[in-house]
N, C-alpha and C positions, 0 to 999 in steps of 0.2 A: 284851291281849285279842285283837289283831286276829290275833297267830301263834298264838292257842295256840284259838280259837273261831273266829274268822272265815276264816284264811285256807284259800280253796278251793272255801267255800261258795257260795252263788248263790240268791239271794230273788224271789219274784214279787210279793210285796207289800210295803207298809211293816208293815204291820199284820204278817208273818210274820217278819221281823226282829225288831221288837221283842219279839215271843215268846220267839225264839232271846238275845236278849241278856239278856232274863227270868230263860234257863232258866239261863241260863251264872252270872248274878252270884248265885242262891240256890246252887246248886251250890259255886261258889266259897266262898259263905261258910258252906256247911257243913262243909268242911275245913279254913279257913283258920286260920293261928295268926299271935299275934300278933308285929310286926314290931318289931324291937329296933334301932334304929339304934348304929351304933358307928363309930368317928373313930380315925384314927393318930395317932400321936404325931409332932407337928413339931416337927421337931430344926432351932435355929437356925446358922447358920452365920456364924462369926466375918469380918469382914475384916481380918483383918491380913495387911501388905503390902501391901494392894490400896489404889489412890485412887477417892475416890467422887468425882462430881462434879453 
């Protein structure tokens, strides 16, 4: 939020921030879609030859 709404801006009160951060998260979730998370694939790797200790 802070790069993509706040930064640059400049408030004289609290009470107008809050507005500003109002306007931003209805906005945001009028376009937002939903977020799918997703994971690689961990490839394990053998030790042979090597000592563990």
């Amino acid at each position: 939020m802070q790069g993509q709404s706040l930064s640059g801006t400049s408030f004289t009160s609290l009470k107008q921030l809050q507005e500003h951060i109002d306007a931003y998260v209805n906005a945001y979730n009028e376009k937002a879609d939903p977020f799918v998370w997703t994971k690689k694939k961990v490839r394990q790797r053998r030790f042979t030859g090597r000592r563990i200790t």
